[in-house]
N, C-alpha and C positions, 0 to 999 in steps of 0.2 A: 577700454578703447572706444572712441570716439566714431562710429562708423555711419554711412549713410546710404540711402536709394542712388540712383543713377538711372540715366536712360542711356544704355549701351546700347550703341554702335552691332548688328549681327547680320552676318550674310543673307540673301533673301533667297528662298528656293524658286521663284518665280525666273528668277534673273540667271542662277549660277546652277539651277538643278540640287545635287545630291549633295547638303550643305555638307554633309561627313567627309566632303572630300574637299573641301576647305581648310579643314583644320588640319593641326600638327602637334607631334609631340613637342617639350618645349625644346625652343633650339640650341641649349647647351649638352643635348644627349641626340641629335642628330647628326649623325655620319656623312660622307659624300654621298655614298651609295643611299641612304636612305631621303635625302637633299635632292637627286637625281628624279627618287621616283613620287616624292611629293610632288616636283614642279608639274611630271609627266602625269599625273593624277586628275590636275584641274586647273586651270589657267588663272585662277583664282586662288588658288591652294595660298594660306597664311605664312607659308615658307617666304614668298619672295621677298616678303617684308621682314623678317624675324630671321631667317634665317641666308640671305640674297646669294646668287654666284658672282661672283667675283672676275674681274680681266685682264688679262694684262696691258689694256690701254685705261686701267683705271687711275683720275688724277683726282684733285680735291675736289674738282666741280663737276665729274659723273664717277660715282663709284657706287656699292652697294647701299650706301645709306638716302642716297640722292633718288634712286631706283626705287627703293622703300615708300619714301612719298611721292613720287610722282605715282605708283602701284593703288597707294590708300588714297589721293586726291582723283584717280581714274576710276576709283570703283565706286568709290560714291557717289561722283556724278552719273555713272552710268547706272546705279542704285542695288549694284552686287550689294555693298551697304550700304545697309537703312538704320537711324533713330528712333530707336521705340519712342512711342507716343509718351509714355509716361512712365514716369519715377519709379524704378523696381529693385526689389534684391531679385536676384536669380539664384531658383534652386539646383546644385550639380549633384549628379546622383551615379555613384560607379558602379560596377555589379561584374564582380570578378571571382574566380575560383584560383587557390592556392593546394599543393598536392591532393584536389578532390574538397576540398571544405571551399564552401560558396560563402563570399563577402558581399559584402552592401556598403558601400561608405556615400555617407551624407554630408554635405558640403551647402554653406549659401559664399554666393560672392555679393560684395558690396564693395566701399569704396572706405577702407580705413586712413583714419587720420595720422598722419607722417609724425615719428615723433622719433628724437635720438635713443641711441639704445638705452636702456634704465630698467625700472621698474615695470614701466607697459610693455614696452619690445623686447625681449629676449632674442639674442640670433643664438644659435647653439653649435655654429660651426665655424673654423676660419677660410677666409674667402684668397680668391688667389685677383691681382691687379686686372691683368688682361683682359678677362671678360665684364668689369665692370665700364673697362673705357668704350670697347664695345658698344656695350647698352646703353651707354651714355651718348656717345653717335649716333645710332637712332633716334634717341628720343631728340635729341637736337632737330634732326630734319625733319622728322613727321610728326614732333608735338600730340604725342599718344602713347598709349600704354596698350601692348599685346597681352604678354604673359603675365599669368596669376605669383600672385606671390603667395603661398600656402602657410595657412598660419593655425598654430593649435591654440586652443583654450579651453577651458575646465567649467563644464556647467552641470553638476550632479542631477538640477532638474528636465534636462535636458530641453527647455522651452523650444530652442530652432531647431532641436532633432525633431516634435512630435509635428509642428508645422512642416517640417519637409515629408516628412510620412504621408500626411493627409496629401502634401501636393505632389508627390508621386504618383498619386493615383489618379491623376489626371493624364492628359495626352500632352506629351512632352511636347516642347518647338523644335528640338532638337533630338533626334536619335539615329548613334552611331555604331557599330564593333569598329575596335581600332585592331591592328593584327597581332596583340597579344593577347584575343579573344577578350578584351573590357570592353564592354558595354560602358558609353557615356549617353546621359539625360540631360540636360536642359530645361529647365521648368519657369516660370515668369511671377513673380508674387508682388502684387500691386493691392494686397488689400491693407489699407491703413492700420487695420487695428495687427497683423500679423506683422507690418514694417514697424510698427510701436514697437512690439513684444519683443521682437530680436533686437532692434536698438538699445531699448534702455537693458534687458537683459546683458549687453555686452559693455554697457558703460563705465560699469568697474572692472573688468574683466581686464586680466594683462593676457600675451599672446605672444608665446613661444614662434622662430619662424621655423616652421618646417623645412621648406624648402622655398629658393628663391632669393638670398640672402645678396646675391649680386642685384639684381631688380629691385629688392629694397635699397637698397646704399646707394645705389643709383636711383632711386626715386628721389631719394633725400636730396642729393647734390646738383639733380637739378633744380629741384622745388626753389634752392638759394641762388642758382649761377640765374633761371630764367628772371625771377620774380612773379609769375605767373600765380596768382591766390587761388587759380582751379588744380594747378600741380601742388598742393599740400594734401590733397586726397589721394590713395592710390591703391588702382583694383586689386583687390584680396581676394581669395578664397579663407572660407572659415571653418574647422574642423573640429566636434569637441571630443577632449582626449581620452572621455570614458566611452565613444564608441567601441565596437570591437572590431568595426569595420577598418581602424585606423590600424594598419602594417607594415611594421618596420622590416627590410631586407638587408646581408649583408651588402657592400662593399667591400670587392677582393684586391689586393694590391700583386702586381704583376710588377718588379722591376728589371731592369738592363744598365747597358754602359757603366755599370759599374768596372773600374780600373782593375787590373790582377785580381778578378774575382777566380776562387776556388774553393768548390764546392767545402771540402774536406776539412780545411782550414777557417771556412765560415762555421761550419757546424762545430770546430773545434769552441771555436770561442762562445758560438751560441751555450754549449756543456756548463759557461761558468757561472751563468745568470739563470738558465732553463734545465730542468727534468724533458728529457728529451724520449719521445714514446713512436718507437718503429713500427712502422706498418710495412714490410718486406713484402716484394708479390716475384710472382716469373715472368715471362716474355706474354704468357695468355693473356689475353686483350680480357677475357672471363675474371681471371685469377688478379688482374692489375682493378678491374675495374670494383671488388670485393674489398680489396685492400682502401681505394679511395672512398667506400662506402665506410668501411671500419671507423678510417679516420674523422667524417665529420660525423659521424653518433656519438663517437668519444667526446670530439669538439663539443657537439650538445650538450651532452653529460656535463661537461667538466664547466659549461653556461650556466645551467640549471644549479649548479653546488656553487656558485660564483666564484668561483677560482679565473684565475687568467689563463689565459692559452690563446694560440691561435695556429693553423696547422703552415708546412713547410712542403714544397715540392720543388729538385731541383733534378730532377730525371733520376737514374742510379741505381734503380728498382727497388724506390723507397719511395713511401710519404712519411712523414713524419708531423706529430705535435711538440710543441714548444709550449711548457707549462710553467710559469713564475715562478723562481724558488724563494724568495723575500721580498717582500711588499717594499723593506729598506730600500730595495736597489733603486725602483724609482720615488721616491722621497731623496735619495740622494740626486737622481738626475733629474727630479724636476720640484727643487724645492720649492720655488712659488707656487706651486700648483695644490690644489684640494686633493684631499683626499678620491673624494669623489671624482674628477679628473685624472687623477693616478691610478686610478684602478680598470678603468676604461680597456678591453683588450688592443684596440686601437691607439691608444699612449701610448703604453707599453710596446706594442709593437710599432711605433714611429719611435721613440725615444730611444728604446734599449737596443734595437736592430737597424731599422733603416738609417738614423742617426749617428750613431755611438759604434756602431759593427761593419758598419754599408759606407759610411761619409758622405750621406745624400744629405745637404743641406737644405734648410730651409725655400731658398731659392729652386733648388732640383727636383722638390718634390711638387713644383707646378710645371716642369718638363714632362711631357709624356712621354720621350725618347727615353727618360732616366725612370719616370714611377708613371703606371696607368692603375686607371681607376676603372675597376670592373664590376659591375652590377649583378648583385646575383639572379639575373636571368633563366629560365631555362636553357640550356648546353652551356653556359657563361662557364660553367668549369672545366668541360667537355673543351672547351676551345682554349681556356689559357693551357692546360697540360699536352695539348697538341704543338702550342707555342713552344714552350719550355723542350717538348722533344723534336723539334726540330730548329733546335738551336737561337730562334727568334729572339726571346728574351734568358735571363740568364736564375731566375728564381720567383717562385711566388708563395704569395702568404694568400692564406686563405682564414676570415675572419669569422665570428660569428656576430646577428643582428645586436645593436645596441637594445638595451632592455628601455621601456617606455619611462621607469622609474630613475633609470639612470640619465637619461634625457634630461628631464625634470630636476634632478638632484645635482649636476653639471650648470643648467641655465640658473636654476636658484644661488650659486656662488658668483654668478655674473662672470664665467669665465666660458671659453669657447671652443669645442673636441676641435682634435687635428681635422683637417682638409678630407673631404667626403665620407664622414663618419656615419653617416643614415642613406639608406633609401627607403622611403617612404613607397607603396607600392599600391595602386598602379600611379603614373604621374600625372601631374593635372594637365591637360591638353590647354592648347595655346587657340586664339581664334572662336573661342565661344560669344565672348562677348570682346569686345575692343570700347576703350575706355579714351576717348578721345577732348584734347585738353582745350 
């Protein structure tokens, strides 16, 4: 891939104070409630752009995207943003702990060259319409790019990991904790010979996206609708895939509105496809909460031997797994697909259940009244089984993370997991640097 320096656009501490309260997560995983208390955060907070409120007096010619740049052409004159003086990759540096083990993930951002999906782009997931037209709104009105587009690539000598090492050890521009206790870094790398060595190092390099896959496909479509020859570049983040910093988390799916759903009767038919494994408990919150413990060690387990599975809760004083009984079943339902895509526990559980058992169509499963998409969070499963008991939604699956190889072995058939198949973990924040066209 073809990638370059930039002088990005970044808040100035002078002008705005505690630049940490500028930034945002990105704003396709931002809530009202979390929209609320960025805005109350800092008057500058990157939300209002990325993520805007909305009114009910809003018409074509003031609404949230209009609000957007008048926001970004207000703050640079006033000099919240400023232009680096010169040409840089920027080094991003997370620093996270996951059940007690401390991560590192090292990241440069630059400015990759746009290219259709093939051989250099890989996307590994499919995208849903709505939030591309979104971003594409934006980018209309304020001619800039916020959010990172996260992209993997494969450098066994690791060249941009050992430069970021060294420029770690400097004094960051930027340091934050975001409130899932991540530490984010910011670092500035303008030495020629270190923008050489990451450049040509990434020249032949293709590039899985990790995440961001709306922000690409909307970078792509404006690049052609503006004609703008500075929009054929567009801000990346770069991650390589033999870090160990790099962590994949589940995605749990929570569905509802399903028609004449009952329970009894779904598990019946679940019996014909799936080995079905009980985890019974009693009314004790102790004894219920052992039983949901049982469940995903099992689920681990049954990861690690790579069998399929993925676990079931629909209140009843059960959890339960759902383990593949024939790999035939999806080869029969999804015969265009690889192997390597059919074995996915994510297929499998879109295809054989939410599909073929459930009748959530393609279309329903970008409803979040009918399928939500849950991050494995800390309490993230604490809160959907609360849901499920008090009637809210009507069943959830509970999945395990995609393996880094199966990643890899899905993109290399050039074909694309169901809809929120990874979280990558922690996510790239938004407003570090802004990429302005």
């Amino acid at each position: 891939m073809e990638i370059q320096p930039f002088r990005a656009y970044r808040f100035d501490a002078s002008v705005v104070g505690d630049v940490g309260d500028c930034i945002a997560p990105p704003y396709d995983v931002i809530d009202a409630d979390q929209q609320r208390q960025l805005y109350e955060k800092s008057p500058y907070n990157i939300v209002r752009i990325t993520r805007g409120k909305t009114t009910s007096c809003d018409d074509e010619q003031h609404n949230q995207y209009t609000r957007a740049a008048e926001y970004l052409t207000q703050w640079i004159q006033q000099g919240a943003l400023k232009q680096d003086a010169r040409e840089s990759i920027y080094g991003y540096v997370q620093d996270f702990t996951i059940d007690g083990v401390a991560f590192e993930r090292l990241t440069f951002i630059a400015l990759g060259k746009l290219e259709d999906f093939g051989k250099t782009v890989k996307p590994h997931e499919q995208v849903f319409a709505k939030p591309m037209l979104d971003r594409l709104n934006l980018k209309k009105a304020t001619a800039a790019r916020f959010g990172l587009v996260f992209m993997l690539y494969e450098d066994p000598q690791g060249v941009a990991d050992r430069i970021l090492q060294k420029t770690a050890a400097q004094k960051p521009v930027i340091d934050f904790v975001d409130d899932q206790e991540v530490r984010h870094r910011l670092f500035v790398i303008t030495g020629k010979a270190e923008i050489e060595a990451i450049r040509q190092m990434m020249a032949q390099k293709s590039c899985i996206i990790a995440d961001g896959h709306h922000r690409y496909t909307t970078g792509l479509n404006y690049w052609r609708q503006s004609g703008n020859p500075a929009a054929a570049y567009q801000m990346m983040a770069f991650t390589n895939l033999r870090q160990q910093g790099l962590v994949v988390l589940a995605t749990h799916r929570v569905a509802g509105s399903v028609a004449d759903f009952e329970p009894q009767t779904f598990l019946g038919k679940l019996q014909g496809r799936f080995d079905l494994v009980e985890f019974p408990f009693t009314s004790q919150d102790e004894d219920k909460m052992q039983a949901r413990q049982r469940m995903l060690a099992r689920m681990k387990t049954l990861h690690e031997e790579d069998r399929v599975a993925f676990g079931i809760y629909m209140a009843g004083g059960a959890f339960r797994i759902a383990v593949l009984k024939d790999k035939q079943l999806m080869a029969d339902a999804a015969p265009g697909m690889s192997e390597a895509w059919r074995t996915l526990d994510v297929s499998v559980l879109q295809k054989l259940a939410l599909e073929e058992l459930l009748g959530i169509d393609e279309e329903r499963m970008g409803d979040p009244d009918c399928v939500e998409y849950v991050k494995d969070v800390p309490n993230a499963i604490d809160a959907i089984i609360s849901r499920i008991d008090a009637g809210q939604k009507q069943v959830a699956f509970f999945t395990n993370p995609v393996k880094m190889q199966q990643l890899v072995a899905v993109t290399d058939t050039g074909e694309r997991m169901p809809h929120k198949s990874t979280y990558f973990f922690p996510k790239m924040y938004t407003g570090l640097t802004i990429q302005k066209l």
